[in-house]
C-alpha positions as CSV (number, residue, x, y, z in Angstrom):
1,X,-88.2,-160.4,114.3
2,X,-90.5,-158.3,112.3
3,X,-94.3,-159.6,111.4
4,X,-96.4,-157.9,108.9
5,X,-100.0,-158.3,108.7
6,X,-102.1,-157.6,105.7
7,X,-105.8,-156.9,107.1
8,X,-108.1,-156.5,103.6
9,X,-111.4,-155.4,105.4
10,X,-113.3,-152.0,104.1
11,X,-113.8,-151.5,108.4
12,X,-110.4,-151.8,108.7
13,X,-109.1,-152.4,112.4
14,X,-112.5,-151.9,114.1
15,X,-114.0,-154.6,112.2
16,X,-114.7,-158.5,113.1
17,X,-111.5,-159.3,111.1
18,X,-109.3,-156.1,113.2
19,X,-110.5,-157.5,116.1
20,X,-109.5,-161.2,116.3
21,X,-106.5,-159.9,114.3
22,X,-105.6,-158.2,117.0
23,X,-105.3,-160.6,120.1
24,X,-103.6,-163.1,117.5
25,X,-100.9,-160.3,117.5
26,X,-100.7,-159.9,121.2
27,X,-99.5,-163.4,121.2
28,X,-96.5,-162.6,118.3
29,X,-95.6,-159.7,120.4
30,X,-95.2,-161.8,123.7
31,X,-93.2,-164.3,121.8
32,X,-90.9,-160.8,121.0
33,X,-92.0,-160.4,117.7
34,X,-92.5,-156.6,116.4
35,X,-96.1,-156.8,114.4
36,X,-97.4,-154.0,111.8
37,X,-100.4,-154.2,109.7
38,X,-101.0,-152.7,106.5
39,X,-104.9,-151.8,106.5
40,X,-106.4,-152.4,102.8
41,X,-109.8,-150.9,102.6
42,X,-109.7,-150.3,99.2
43,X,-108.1,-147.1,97.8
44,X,-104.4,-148.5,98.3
45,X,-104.1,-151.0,95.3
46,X,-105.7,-151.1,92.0
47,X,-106.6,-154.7,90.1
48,X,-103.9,-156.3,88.2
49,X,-103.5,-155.6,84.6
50,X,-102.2,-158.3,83.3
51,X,-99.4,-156.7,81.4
52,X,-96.7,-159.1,82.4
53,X,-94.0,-156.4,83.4
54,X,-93.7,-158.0,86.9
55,X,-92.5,-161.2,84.8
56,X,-90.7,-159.1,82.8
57,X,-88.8,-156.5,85.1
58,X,-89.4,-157.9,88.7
59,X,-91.3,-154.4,89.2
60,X,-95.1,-153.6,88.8
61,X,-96.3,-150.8,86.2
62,X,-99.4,-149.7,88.4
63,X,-98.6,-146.5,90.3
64,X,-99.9,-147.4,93.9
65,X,-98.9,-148.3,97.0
66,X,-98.3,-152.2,96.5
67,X,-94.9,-151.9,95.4
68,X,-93.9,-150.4,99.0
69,X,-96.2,-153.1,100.8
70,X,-94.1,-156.0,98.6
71,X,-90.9,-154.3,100.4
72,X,-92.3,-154.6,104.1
73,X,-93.2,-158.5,103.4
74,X,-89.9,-159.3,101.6
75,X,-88.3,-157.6,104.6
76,X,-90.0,-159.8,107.6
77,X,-89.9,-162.8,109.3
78,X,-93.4,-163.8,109.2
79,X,-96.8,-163.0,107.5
80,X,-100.6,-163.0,108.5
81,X,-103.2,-162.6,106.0
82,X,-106.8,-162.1,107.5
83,X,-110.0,-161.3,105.2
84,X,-113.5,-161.3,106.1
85,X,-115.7,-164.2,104.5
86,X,-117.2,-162.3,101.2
87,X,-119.8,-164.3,99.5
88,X,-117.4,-167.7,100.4
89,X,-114.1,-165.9,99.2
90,X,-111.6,-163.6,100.9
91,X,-112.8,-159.8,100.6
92,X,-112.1,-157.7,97.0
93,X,-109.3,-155.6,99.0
94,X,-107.3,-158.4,99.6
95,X,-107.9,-160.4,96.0
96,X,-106.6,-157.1,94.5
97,X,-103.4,-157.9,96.5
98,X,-102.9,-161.3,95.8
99,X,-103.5,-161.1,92.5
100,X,-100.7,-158.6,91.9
101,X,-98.3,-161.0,93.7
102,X,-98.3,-163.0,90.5
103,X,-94.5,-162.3,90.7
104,X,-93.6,-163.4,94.3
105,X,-95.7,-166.8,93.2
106,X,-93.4,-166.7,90.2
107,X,-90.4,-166.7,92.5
108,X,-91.4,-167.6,95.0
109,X,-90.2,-165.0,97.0
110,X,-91.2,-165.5,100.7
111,X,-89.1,-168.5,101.2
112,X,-88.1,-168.8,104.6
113,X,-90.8,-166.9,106.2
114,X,-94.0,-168.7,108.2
115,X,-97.0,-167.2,108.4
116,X,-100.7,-167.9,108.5
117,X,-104.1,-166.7,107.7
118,X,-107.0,-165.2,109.9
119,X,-111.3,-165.6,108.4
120,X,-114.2,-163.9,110.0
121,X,-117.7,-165.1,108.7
122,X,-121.2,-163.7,109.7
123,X,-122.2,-167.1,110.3
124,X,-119.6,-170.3,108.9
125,X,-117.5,-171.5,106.4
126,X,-114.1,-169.8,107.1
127,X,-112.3,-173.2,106.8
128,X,-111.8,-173.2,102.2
129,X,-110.7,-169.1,102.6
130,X,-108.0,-170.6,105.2
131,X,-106.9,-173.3,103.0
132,X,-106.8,-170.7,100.1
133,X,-105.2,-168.0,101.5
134,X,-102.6,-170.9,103.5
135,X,-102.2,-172.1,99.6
136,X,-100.6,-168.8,98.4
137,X,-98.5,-168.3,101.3
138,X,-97.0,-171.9,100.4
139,X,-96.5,-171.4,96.8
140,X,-95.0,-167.7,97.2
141,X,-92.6,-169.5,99.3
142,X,-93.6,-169.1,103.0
143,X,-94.9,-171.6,105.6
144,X,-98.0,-171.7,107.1
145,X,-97.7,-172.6,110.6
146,X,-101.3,-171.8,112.2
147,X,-104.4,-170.3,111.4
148,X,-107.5,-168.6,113.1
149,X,-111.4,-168.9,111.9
150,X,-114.6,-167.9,113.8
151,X,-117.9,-166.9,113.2
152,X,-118.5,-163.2,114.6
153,X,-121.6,-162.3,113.0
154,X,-123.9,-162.3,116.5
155,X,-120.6,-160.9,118.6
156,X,-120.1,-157.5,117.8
157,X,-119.7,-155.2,120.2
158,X,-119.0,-158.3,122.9
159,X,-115.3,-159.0,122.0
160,X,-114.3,-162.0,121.4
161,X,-115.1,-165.0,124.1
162,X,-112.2,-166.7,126.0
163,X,-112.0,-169.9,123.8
164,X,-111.8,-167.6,120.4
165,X,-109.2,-165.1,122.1
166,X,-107.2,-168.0,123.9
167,X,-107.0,-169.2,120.2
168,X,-105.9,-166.3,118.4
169,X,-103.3,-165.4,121.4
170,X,-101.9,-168.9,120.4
171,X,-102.0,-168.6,117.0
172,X,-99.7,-164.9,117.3
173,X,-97.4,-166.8,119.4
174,X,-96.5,-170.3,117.5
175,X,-95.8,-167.9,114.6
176,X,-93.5,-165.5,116.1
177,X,-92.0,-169.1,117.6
178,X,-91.6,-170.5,114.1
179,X,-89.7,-167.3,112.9
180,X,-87.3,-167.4,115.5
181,X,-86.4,-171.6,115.6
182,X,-86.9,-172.3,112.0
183,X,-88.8,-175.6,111.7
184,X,-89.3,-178.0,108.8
185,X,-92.8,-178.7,107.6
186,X,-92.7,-181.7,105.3
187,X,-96.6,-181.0,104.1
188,X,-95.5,-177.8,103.1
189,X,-91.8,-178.6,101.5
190,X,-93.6,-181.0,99.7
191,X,-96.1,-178.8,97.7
192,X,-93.0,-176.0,97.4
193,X,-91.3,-178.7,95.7
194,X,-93.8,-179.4,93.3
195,X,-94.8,-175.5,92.8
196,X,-91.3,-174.6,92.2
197,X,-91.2,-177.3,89.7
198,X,-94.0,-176.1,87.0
199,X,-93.2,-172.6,87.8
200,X,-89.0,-173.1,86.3
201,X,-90.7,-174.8,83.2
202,X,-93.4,-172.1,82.7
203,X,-90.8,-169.1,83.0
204,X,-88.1,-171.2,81.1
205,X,-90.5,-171.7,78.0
206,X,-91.2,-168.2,78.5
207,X,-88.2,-167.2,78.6
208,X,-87.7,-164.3,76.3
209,X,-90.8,-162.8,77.3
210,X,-89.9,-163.3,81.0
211,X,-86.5,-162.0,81.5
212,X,-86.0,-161.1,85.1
213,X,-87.8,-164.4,86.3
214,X,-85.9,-166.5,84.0
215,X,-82.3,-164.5,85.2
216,X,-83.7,-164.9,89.1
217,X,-83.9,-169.3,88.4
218,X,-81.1,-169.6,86.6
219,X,-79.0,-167.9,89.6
220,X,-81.1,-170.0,92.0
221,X,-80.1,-173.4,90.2
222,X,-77.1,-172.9,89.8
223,X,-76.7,-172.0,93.5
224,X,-77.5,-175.3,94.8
């Protein structure tokens, strides 16, 4: 059972985000799960170009490392995205990233994976960046199963207090649990449902433009 982590914070593991990031792992890895995070401070990825190839081919144009962080996530069981609080939005490392998963969203390619999202703020108002970031991993597929917040902006150097890390521990573990027994989450079939909808009649009107995503729901209808 393999968990992948995206951390987009510039201070990396060391930071506020790395930090509580990190106990929610140590709970995954007592669960048994086998946790890597990919560190995106801000060099790895550039911004999405909006050139439609993903839609096109099912591979991106850019020559950069995302291509080789889409194969670690298609390959595991569960995903964690955590992101600092930037001026009430996740940070610019980690929008570059989601923004060039325009495909997986297409697809909806993390389907049958749970996962969940980790916020750090100076000071409040983690809980919209959750629901966001939650959001994405629902319509690329995946289910969100828990999720972390805290304010950290008085706490470093002090580690984390025994509520916040009690937390986090739990968080680690009820995903790594989800992974490995499966479980239905009507809130979140519900709004795949709908997603997976509106995306087969945007790629089917775009069809000729589109051909690899139009090819990849044509096989998936007629497999059910």
């Amino acid at each position: 059972m393999k968990i992948i982590s995206i951390l987009g914070s510039p201070n990396g593991e060391s930071g506020n985000t790395g930090i509580l990031l990190a106990e929610v792992l140590k709970g995954a890895e007592s669960a048994g799960a086998e946790c890597e995070t990919v560190t995106l401070k801000g060099s790895e990825l550039r911004p999405c170009c909006g050139c439609n190839i993903c839609h096109r081919d099912g591979v991106c144009c850019l020559n950069d490392d995302f291509e080789s962080i889409k194969a670690k996530i298609l390959a595991a069981d569960g995903i964690i995205l955590a992101t600092p609080n930037y001026i009430s939005h996740v940070s610019a490392q980690l929008k570059v990233f989601l923004d060039r998963c325009a495909g997986l969203v297409h697809c909806m390619s993390l389907e049958g994976k749970y996962g969940g999202s980790v916020v750090t703020s100076g000071g409040g108002d983690e809980l919209p960046i959750v629901e966001y970031l939650n959001r994405f991993l629902t319509t690329a597929g995946a289910t969100p199963v828990d999720s972390m917040w805290a304010a950290m902006g008085t706490t470093r150097g002090a580690g984390l207090d025994a509520k916040t890390a009690r937390q986090a521990f739990n968080m680690g573990r009820n995903i790594a649990e989800a992974c490995k027994n499966n479980p239905r989450v009507t809130m979140a079939e519900k709004v795949r449902e709908s997603h997976g909808e509106r995306m087969r009649g945007l790629i089917a009107h775009h069809k000729n433009e589109w051909p690899y995503e139009y090819d990849f729901w044509q096989k998936k209808t007629e497999g059910k």
